[in-house]
N, C-alpha and C positions, 0 to 999 in steps of 0.2 A: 660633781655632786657631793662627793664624801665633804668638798671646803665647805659650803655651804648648809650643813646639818644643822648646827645650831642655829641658823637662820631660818630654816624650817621648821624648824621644834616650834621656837618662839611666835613661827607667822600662825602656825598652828591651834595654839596656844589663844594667843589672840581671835583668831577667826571664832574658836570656840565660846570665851568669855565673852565677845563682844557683840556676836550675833546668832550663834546656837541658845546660848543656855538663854539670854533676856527670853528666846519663845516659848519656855516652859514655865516663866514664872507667871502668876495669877495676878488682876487687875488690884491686889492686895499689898502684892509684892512691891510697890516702888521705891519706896524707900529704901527698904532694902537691897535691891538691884542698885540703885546709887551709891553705894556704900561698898557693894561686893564688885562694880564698876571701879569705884575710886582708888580700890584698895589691890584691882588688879592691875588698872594702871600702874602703882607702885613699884606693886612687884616687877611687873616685866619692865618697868623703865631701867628697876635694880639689876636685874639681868639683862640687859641690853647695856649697860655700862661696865660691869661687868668682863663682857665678853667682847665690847669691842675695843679700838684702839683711840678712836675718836670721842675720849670719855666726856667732854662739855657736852658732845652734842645729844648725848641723851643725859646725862646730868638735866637738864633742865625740866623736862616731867616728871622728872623725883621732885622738886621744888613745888613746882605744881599742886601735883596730888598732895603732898603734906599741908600745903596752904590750905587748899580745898577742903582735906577732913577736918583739919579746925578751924576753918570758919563755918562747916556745914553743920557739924555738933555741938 
């Protein structure tokens, strides 16, 4: 269990940004929801690279989401 903690932090992490909080934002919010989506995708791809050993294979949602915020703004 102890190997695997920051693998849980991060599914955590995720579960929350990615299907908690969208249920609290207002039919107002989407834009911004895209944005705080794109931009947590980021981060946790950056921590998932990070921390594993197999760095392409999450290297590549960093690419991603950078593309994504500037073609979306």
């Amino acid at each position: 269990m102890k190997k695997y903690i920051k693998e849980i932090i991060i599914f955590l992490i995720q579960l929350f940004m990615f299907y908690i909080f969208p249920l609290f934002a207002g039919p107002t919010d989407a834009m911004g929801m895209v944005v705080v989506i794109l931009i947590a995708t980021f981060i946790l791809s950056l921590i998932l690279t990070i921390i594993s050993k197999q760095k392409v294979k999450y290297l590549y949602p960093i690419v991603v989401a950078c593309c994504s915020i500037i073609i979306y703004t």
